[in-house]
Each structure stands twice: as structure tokens, then as C-alpha cells.
Legacy VTK file of the C-alpha trace (Angstrom):
# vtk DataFile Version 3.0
C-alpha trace
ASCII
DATASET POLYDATA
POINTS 181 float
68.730 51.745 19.639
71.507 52.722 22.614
70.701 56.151 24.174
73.316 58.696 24.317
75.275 59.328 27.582
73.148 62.336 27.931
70.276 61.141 26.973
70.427 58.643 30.078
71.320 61.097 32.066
68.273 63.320 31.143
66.600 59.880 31.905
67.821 59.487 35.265
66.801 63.032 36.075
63.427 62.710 34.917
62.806 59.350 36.714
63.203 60.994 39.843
61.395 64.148 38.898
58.367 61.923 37.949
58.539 59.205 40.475
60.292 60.750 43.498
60.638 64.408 43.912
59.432 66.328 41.531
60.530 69.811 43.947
64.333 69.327 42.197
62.536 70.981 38.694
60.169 72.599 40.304
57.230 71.442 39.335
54.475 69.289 40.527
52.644 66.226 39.433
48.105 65.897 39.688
46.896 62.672 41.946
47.260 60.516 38.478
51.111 61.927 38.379
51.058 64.165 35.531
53.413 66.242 34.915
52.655 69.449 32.868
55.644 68.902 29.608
56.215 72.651 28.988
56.224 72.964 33.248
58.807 70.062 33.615
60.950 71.543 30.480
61.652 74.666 31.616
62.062 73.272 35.202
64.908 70.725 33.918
66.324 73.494 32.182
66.179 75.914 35.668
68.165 72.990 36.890
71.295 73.552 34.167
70.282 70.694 31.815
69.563 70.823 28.170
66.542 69.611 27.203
63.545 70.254 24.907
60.369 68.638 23.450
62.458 66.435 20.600
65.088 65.848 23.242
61.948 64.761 25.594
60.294 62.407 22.800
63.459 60.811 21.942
63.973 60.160 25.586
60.349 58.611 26.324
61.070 56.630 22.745
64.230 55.233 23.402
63.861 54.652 27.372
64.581 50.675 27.585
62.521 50.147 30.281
59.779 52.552 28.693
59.307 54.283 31.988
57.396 57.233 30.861
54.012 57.830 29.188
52.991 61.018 27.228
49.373 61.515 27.503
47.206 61.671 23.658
48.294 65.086 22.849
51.835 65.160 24.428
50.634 67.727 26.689
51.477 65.836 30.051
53.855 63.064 30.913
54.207 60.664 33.351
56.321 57.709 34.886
54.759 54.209 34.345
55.328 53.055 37.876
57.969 52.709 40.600
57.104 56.422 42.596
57.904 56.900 46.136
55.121 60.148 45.844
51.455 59.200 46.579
49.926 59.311 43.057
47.296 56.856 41.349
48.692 55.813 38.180
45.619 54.374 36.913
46.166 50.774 37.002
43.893 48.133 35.643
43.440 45.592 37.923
44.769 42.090 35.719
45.102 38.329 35.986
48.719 37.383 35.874
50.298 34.777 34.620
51.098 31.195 36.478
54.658 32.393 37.267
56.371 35.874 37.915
59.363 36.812 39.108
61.719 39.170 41.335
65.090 39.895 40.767
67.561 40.885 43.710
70.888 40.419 44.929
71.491 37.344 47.135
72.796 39.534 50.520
69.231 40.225 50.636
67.520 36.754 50.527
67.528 36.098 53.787
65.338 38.970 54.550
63.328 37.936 51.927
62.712 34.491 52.693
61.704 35.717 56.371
59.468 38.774 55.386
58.698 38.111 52.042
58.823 40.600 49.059
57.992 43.748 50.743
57.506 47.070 48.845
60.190 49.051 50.386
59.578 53.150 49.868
57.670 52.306 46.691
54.032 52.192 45.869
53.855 48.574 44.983
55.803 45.413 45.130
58.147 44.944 41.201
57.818 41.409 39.693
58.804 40.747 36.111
56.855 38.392 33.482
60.318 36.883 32.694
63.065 35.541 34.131
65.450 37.606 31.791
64.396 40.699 32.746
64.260 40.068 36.798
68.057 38.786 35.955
69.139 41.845 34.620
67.143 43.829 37.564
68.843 41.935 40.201
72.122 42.561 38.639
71.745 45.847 39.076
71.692 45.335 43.178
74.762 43.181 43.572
75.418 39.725 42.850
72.009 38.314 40.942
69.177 35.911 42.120
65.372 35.199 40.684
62.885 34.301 42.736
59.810 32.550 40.963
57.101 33.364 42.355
53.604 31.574 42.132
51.267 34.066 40.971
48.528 31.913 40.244
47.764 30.586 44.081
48.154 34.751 45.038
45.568 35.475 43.301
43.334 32.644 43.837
44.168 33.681 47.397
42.901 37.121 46.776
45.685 38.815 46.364
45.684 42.084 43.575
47.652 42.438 40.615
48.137 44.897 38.247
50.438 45.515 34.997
51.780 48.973 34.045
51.882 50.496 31.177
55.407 49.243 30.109
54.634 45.332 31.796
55.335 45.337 35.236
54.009 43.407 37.134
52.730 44.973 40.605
51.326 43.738 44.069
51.300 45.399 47.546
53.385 42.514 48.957
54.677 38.672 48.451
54.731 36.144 51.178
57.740 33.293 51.088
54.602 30.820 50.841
54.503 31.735 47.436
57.990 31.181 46.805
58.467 28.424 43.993
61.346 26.530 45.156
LINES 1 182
181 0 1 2 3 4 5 6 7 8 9 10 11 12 13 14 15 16 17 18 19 20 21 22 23 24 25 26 27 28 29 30 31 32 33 34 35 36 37 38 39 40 41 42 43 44 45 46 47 48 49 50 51 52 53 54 55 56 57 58 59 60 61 62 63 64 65 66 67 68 69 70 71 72 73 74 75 76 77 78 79 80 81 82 83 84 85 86 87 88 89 90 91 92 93 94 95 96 97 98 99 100 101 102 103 104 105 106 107 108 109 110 111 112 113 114 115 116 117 118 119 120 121 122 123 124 125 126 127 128 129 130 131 132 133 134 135 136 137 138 139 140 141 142 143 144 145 146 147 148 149 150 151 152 153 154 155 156 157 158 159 160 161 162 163 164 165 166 167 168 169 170 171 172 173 174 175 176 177 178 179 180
């Protein structure tokens, strides 16, 4: 199902309420990044926007990526991953599969291939569990590249996975070693 222009827009808002400043509603999020609903409604609508709880459930229902959670009773919600704000989401720590991958635009694999996959201003490091879906992420940078990655030696190497709520994959960093050619 294809959300409504206003519906993504709502989206976009709440994605960086919940994973980068929640200050432009007004509200703030616990050290598991929580959001209180009937705290971040009213805040979106201080900020002009209309919004309420359907409008909210439809959102988190519809949301392609499935970038939000609601907790058991729909009391609190949260993003899945991807915050710039110190919070513990709660991850599990998980084996991953042989391969992952991370999509980018090519005007940045040079970088890449020198420093590796770095985290940037996020939490963790974004790999997908298919090459489909790192496409389409890369696309949105620029001109596409994947990048398969060899999750299987980074882990036997010691290195930390974990997979969010809606499948990412996530790791504090990726070294060109691990780079499949």
C-alpha cells in the first residue's frame, strides 16, 4: 500500500523527531528512545501538522521501511534504528548471515575503500540482508553501488552484529578487508 503525500511527510517529521532531534516537537525520548505517543502528538501538532493516533498507526503500518515501533499497549513509540541521539534501542546481539551488504553512491567509494564503512553521525554502521534493498538505499545518495560485504569472517573475527526490529543489519564499523570483491 503507497502512503499518501502527507502521510510521508508526517513520516519524515517523525523520523527526525525520533532519531535526531526530538526538541523540534518538543518532547523527549527515555535512554531506550521512547517517545511518550500522546507527548509527541500534541508536540507535532504545536509544530502546525495534522496528526492523531489513527493518523499515527496508519503511519507506523504503512512506513516501507517499518522505521517505528509502538510499544504492547501503544502507549510509547519509537524509531527502529538509524538515531544520531544517544539512546539504547535494545538490540539483540545476532549471527548474521555469510554476506551483507551496503548501498552508496560511487563518489564515495574511494573513501570507503580507504577507511572502510564508517558510521558517520549515526549510532551504528547500516548493512542490508539483500542486495535489492542496499540498491535502492544507495540510489537514494547519487548514482548506486553495493558493496558485499563478508559478514561471516567479521564475526569470526569478533566483530558485533545486531538486527533491528525492521532487519537491519548493524555494526560499529567495516574494514575494506572485508570487502568481497
Amino acid at each position: 500500500m503507497e502512503q499518501s503525500n502527507s502521510d510521508v511527510k508526517l513520516g519524515r517529521f517523525l523520523s527526525l523527531v525520533l532519531r535526531h532531534d526530538p526538541s523540534a516537537a518538543g518532547i523527549t525520548l527515555d535512554e531506550h528512545g521512547w517517545a511518550d505517543v500522546k507527548a509527541l502528538l500534541a508536540g507535532v501538532s504545536r509544530t502546525g501538522r495534522n496528526i492523531n493516533m489513527d493518523t499515527l498507526e496508519r503511519i507506523v503500518r504503512e512506513n516501507n521501511k517499518q522505521r517505528y515501533s509502538f510499544n504492547g499497549d501503544h502507549t510509547k513509540i519509537r524509531a527502529n534504528q538509524g538515531h544520531s541521539v544517544q539512546v539504547d534501542v535494545e538490540l539483540k546481539e545476532t549471527r548474521p548471515p555469510k554476506y551483507l551488504y551496503h548501498g552508496t553512491a560511487t563518489r564515495f567509494y574511494p573513501a570507503i575503500q580507504g577507511e572502510g564503512i564508517r558510521k558517520m553521525s549515526r549510532q551504528f554502521v547500516h548493512l542490508s540482508g539483500d542486495f535489492e534493498t542496499a540498491m535502492a538505499v544507495g540510489r537514494r545518495h547519487g548514482s548506486p553501488m553495493v558493496i558485499t560485504i563478508d559478514a561471516a569472517a567479521m564475526a569470526r573475527d569478533g566483530v558485533t552484529f545486531y538486527r533491528s526490529e525492521n532487519g537491519v543489519w548493524l555494526c560499529e564499523h567495516v574494514e575494506p578487508k572485508y570487502f568481497v570483491s
